[in-house]
KENU-984300 format. One line per field, with one value per residue (C-alpha): y, z, x; residue number from 1. Coordinates in steps of 0.001 Angstrom, whole numbers, padded with zeros to 6 digits. Example, Ala and Ser with C-alpha at 12.3 -4.5 7.8 and 13.67 -1.06 7.14 Angstrom:
<padrens>
py	[-004500, -001060]
pz	[007800, 007140]
px	[012300, 013670]
seq	[1, 2]
</padrens>
This chain:
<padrens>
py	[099182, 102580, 103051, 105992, 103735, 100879, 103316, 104493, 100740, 099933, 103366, 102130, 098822, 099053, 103061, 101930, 098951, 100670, 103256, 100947, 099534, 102220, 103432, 100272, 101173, 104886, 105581, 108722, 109303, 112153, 111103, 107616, 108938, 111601, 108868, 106434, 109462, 110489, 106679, 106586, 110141, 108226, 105049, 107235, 108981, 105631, 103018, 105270, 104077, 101054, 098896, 098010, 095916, 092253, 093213, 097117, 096625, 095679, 098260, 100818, 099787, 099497, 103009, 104767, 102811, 104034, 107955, 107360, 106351, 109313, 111053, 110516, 110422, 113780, 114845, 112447, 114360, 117558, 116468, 113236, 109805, 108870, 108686, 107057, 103903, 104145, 103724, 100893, 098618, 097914, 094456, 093209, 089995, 091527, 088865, 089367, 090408, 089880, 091736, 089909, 092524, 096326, 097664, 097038, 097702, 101708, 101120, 101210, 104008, 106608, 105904, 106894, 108080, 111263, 112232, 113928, 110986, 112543, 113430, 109791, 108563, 111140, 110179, 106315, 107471, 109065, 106906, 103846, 103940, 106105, 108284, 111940, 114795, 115338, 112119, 112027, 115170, 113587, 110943, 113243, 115505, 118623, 120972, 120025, 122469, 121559, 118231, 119013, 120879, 118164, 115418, 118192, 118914, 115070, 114571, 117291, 116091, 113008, 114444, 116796, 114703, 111892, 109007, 106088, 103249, 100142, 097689, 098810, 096550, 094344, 096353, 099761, 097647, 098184, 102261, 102479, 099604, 101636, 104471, 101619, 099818, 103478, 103389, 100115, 100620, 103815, 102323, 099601, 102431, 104759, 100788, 100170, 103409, 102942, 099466, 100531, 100448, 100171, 097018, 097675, 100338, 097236, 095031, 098032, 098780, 096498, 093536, 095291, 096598, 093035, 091210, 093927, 093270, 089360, 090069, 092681, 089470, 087346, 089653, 090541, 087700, 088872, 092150, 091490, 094907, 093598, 090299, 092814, 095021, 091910, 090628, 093429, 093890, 090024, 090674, 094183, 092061, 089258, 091307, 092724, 090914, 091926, 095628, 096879, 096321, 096692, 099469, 099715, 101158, 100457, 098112, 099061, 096011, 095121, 095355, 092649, 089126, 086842, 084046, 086119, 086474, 085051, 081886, 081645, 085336, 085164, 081855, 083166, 086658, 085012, 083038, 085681, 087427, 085005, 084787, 088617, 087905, 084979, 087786, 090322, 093321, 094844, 097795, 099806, 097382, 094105, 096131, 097367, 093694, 092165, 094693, 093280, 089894, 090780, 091809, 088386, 086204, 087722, 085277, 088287, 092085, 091935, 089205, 091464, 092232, 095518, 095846, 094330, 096599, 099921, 098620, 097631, 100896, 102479, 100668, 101730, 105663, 104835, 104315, 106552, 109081, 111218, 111994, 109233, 106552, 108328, 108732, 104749, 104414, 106574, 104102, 101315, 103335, 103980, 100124, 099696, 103005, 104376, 107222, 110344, 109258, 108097, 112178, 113633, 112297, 113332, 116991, 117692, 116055, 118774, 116785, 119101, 118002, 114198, 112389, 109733, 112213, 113642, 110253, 109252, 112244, 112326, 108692, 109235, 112129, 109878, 107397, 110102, 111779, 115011, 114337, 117665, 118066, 114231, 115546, 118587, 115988, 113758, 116165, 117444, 113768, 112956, 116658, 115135, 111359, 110186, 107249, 107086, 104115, 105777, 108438, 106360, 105022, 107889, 109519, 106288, 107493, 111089, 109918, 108337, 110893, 113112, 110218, 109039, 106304, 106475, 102971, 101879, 100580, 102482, 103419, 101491, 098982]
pz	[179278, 177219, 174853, 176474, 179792, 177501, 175981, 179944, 180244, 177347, 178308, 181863, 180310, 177678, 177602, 179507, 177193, 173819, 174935, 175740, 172086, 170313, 172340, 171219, 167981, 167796, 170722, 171387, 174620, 173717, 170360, 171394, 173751, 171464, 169028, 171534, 172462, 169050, 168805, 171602, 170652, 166990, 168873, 171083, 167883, 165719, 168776, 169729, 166190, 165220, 168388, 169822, 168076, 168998, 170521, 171199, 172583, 169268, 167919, 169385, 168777, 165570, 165058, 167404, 164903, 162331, 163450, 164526, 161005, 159732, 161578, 160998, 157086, 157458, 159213, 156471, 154315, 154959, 155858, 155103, 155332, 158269, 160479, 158177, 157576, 161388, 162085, 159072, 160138, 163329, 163699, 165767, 166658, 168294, 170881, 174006, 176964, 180656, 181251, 178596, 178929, 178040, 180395, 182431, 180561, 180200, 183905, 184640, 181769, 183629, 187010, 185340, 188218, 185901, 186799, 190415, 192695, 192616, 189175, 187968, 190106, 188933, 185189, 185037, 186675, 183791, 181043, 182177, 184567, 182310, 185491, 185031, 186448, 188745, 190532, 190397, 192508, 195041, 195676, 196546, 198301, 195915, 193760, 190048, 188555, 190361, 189314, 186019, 186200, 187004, 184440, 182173, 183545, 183206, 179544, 178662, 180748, 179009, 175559, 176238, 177911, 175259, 177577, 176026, 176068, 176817, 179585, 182409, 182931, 186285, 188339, 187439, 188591, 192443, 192241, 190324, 192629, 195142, 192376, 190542, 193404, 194335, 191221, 191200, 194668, 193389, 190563, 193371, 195373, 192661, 191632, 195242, 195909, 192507, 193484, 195229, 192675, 189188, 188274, 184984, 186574, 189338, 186047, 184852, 187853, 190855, 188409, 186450, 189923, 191069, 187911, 187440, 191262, 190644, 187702, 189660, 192594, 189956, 188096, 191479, 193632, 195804, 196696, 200155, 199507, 196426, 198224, 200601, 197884, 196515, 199964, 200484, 197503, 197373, 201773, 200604, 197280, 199496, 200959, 198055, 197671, 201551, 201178, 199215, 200473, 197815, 195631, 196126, 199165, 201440, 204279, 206591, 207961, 211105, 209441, 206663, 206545, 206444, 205300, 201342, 202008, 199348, 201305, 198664, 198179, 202326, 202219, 199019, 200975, 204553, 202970, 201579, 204441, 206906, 204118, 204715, 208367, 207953, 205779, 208601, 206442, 207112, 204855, 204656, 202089, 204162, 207142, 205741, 204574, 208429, 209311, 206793, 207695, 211359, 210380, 208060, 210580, 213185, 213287, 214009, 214692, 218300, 218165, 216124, 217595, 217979, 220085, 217539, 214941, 216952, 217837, 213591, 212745, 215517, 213217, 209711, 211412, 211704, 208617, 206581, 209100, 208049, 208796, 206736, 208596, 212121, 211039, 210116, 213687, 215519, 214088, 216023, 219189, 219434, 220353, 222599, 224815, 223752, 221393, 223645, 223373, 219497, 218776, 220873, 217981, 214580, 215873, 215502, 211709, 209621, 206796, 206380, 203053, 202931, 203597, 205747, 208191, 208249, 208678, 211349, 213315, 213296, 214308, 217558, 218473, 217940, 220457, 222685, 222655, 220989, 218206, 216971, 216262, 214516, 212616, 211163, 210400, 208424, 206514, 205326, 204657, 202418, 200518, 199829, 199938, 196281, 195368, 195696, 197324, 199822, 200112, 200278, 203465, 205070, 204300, 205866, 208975, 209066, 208434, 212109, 213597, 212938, 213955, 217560, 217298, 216858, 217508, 214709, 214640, 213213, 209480, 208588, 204938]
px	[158687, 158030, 160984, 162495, 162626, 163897, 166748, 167587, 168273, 170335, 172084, 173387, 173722, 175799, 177454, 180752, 181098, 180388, 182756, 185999, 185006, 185065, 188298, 190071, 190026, 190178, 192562, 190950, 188448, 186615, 185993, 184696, 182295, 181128, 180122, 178617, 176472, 175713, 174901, 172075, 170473, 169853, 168583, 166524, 164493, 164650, 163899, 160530, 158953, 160541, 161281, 164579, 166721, 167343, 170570, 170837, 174273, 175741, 173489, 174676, 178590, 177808, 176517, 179302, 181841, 180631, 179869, 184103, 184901, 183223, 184947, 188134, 187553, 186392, 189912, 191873, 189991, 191481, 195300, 196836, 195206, 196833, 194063, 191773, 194676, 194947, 191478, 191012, 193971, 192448, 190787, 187796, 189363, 192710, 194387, 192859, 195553, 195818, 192391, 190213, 187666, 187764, 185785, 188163, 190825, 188985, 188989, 192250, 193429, 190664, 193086, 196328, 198571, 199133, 195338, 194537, 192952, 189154, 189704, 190331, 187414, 184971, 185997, 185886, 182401, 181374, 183031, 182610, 179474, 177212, 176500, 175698, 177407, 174703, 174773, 179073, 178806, 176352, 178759, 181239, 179506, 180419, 178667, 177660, 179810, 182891, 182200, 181965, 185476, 187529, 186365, 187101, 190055, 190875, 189619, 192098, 195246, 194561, 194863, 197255, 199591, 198955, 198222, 197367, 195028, 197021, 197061, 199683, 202037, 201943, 203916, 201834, 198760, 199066, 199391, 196352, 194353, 193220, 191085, 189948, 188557, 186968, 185209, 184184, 182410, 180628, 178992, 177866, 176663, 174770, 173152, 172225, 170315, 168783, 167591, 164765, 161828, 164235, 165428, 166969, 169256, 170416, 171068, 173164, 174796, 175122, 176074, 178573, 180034, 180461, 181586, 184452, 185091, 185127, 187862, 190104, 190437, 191176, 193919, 195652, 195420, 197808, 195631, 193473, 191199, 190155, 188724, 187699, 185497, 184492, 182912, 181736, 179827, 178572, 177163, 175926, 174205, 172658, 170349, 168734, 165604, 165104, 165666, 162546, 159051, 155490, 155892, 160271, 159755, 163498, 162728, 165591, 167906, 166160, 162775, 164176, 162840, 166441, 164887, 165068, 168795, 170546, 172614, 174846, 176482, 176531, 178651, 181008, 181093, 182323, 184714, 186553, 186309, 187647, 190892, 191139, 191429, 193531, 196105, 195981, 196464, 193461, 192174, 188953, 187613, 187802, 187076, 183737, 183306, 183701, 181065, 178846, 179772, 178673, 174719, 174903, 175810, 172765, 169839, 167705, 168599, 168596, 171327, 173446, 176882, 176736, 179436, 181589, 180538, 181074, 184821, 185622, 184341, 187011, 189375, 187867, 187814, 191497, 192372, 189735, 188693, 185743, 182313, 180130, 182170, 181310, 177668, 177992, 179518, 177056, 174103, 176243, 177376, 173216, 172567, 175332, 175288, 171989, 170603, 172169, 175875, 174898, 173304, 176665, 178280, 176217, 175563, 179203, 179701, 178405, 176534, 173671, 172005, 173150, 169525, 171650, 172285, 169053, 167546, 169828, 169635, 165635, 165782, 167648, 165632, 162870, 163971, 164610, 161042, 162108, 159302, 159014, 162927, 162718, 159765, 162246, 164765, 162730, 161270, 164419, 165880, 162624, 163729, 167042, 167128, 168100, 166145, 162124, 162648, 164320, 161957, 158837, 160444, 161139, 157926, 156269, 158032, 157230, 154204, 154651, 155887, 152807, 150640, 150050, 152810, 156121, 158154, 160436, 163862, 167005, 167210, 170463, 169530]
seq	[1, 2, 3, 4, 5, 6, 7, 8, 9, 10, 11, 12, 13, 14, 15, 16, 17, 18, 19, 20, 21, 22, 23, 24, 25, 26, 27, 28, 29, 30, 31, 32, 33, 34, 35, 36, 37, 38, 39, 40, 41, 42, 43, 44, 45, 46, 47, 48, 49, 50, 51, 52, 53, 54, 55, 56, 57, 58, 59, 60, 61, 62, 63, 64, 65, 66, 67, 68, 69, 70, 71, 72, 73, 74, 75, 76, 77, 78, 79, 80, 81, 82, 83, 84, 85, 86, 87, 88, 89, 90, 91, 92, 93, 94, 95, 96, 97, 98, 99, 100, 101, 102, 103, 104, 105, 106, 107, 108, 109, 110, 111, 112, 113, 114, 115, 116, 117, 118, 119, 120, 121, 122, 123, 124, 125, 126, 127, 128, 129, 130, 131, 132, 133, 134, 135, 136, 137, 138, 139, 140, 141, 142, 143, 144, 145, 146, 147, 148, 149, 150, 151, 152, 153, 154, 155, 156, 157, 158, 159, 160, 161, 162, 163, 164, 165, 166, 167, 168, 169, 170, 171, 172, 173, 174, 175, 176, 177, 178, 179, 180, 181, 182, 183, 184, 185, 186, 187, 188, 189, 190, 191, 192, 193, 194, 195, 196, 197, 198, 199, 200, 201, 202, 203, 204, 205, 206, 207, 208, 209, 210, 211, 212, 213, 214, 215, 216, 217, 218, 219, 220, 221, 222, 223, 224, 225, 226, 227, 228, 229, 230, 231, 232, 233, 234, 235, 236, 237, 238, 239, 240, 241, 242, 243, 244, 245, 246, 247, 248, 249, 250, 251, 252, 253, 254, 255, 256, 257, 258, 259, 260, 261, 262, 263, 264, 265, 266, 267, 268, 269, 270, 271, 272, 273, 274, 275, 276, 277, 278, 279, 280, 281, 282, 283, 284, 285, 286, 287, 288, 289, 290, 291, 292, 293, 294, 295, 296, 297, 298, 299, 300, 301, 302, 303, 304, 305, 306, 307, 308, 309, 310, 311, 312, 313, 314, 315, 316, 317, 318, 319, 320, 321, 322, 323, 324, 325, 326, 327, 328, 329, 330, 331, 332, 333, 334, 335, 336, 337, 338, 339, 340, 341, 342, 343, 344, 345, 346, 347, 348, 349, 350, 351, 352, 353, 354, 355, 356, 357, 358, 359, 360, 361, 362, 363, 364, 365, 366, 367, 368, 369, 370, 371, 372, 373, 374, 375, 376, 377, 378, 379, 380, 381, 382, 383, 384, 385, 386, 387, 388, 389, 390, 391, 392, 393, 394, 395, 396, 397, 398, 399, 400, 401, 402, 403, 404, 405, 406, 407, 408, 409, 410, 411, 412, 413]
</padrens>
């Protein structure tokens, strides 16, 4: 690994964790992050001559530490030493409370009920999961610069309005459940489409996703969509090995070979599952989850129980109605009443520009012999699609399409 690749790494690694560190002890956001990211630009010049460090994680805490303690000398300097005794008294070995783990701790202060819903998302995005602005506003499906507006808008309600960075108390834990677990499954998300072809951003990612899920079930027991997230996560995680062919390429679900499902995650996943069942109190989480459950429980893709799928997704479009779940459903509605009732459906969702779509849409026109439309769609989903991985796949099947042949299976991974 070159060291800029190796500094990318220790970046999605270790950014959200450095951050809540440096936040414990200087109880200010924006000047935590500013010194974690003064931190890696040093690491980035010294680490390109002399190596990383045995453990760049401490590293880099280390240096953003110290860049906060200078500071806030600087600004004890010029008024008072309040800050400075502030900043001093603080210990590294403070008791550790019901979390046991700032990250999460950072977690839950980004999804202060004070903050607008997206807003808290998009910043625990950003502080905690390292992304950029560029990629937050692909998972929402907005513009960069709006995007950018409302984690700035965030950073400065949370200054101005003084919130601070404590643990809620147990009975402020359920209102701010449902933007954690948002956030949680977003980092999952950006990890899985970086999966294809770039393992260090999985390590980063996907892992962090699912630990933080593991400790949210823990923390609120009593919570059925966080067992739901988690199952989710662990069906979604079993199939990982499966989902990228030579060279990261995606290898869509009925193209995967089951026997490199991970048994393990599948058992751990079902189980929860079945307890979400058992609770009947069904949300999108542990509805998503069942879905997963179905395609993990089919010996092959053409045992799959579609029909199943198509009616859980009626229930999910209940509850969260918009157009990624109907695309989702459309995929289903395909293999139970054919690729014409399946395109009825995606013409009318208006996701121009999400590669999903695209690849979806050229798919059924595919199956339906309208090659030269399918050929439009693919092209533009290759334009778009976010992860090489991604794109190598659907280039393999334009590729197809402009060949003699044309006989592949769906695009769902």
């Amino acid at each position: 690994m070159n060291p800029s690749d190796a500094v990318t790494a220790v970046f999605r690694e270790e950014y959200g964790r450095a951050v809540s560190v440096v936040l414990r002890t200087t109880q200010d956001l924006g000047l935590a992050e500013e010194a974690v990211q003064e931190a890696f630009a040093v690491a980035a010049e010294r680490w390109t001559s002399e190596g990383l460090p045995e453990h760049p994680g401490a590293w880099i805490i280390t240096a953003a530490r110290r860049r906060a303690v200078d500071r806030f000398r600087r600004e004890a300097a010029r008024g008072g030493k309040e800050a400075e005794a502030a900043l001093l008294r603080q210990s590294d070995s403070e008791a550790p409370d019901a979390f046991g783990d700032d990250r999460l701790k950072l977690l839950f202060v980004c999804c202060h009920p004070a903050l607008a819903a997206q807003a808290r998302i998009a910043l625990a995005l950003k502080v905690l999961g390292g992304l950029t602005t560029t990629q937050i506003a692909s998972a929402f499906l907005v513009s960069e610069a709006t995007m950018a507006q409302r984690i700035s808008r965030a950073k400065s309600k949370i200054r101005d309005s003084r919130i601070p960075y404590r643990v809620p108390s147990s009975g402020e834990l359920p209102e701010r459940l449902a933007a954690v677990l948002a956030v949680v499954y977003l980092i999952y998300n950006e990890g899985y489409s970086a999966d294809l072809g770039t393992q260090a951003d999985r390590a980063g990612l996907c892992m962090e996703a699912v630990r933080l899920a593991r400790i949210i079930s823990k923390l609120l027991p009593d919570e059925p969509e966080s067992d739901g997230l988690l199952a989710l996560m662990l069906l979604s995680e079993s199939r990982h090995r499966a989902r990228s062919g030579p060279g990261g390429s995606l290898v869509p679900l009925a193209e995967q070979d089951r026997s490199k499902w991970d048994e393990a995650l599948i058992s751990e996943g079902l189980a929860l599952v079945q307890r979400c069942l058992r609770r009947g109190q069904l949300g999108p989480y542990q509805l998503q989850a069942a879905i997963q459950a179905v395609h993990s429980v089919a010996p092959s893709a053409a045992a799959t129980d579609w029909r199943r799928i198509v009616r859980l997704y009626d229930a999910l479009a209940t509850l969260t109605p918009g157009p990624v779940v109907e695309l989702n459903r459309a995929v289903a509605l395909a293999e139970v009443e054919g690729p014409a009732a399946a395109l009825s459906v995606v013409d009318g969702l208006g996701l121009t520009g999400y590669h999903a779509f695209h690849a979806v849409r050229g798919d059924l026109l595919r199956r339906l012999g309208r090659r030269d439309e399918a050929t439009e769609e693919y092209a533009e989903a290759v334009l778009v699609a976010p992860s090489p991985g991604e794109r190598a796949f659907l280039q393999s099947r334009l590729g197809d399409l402009r060949s003699p042949r044309s006989e592949h299976g769906n695009e769902r991974s």
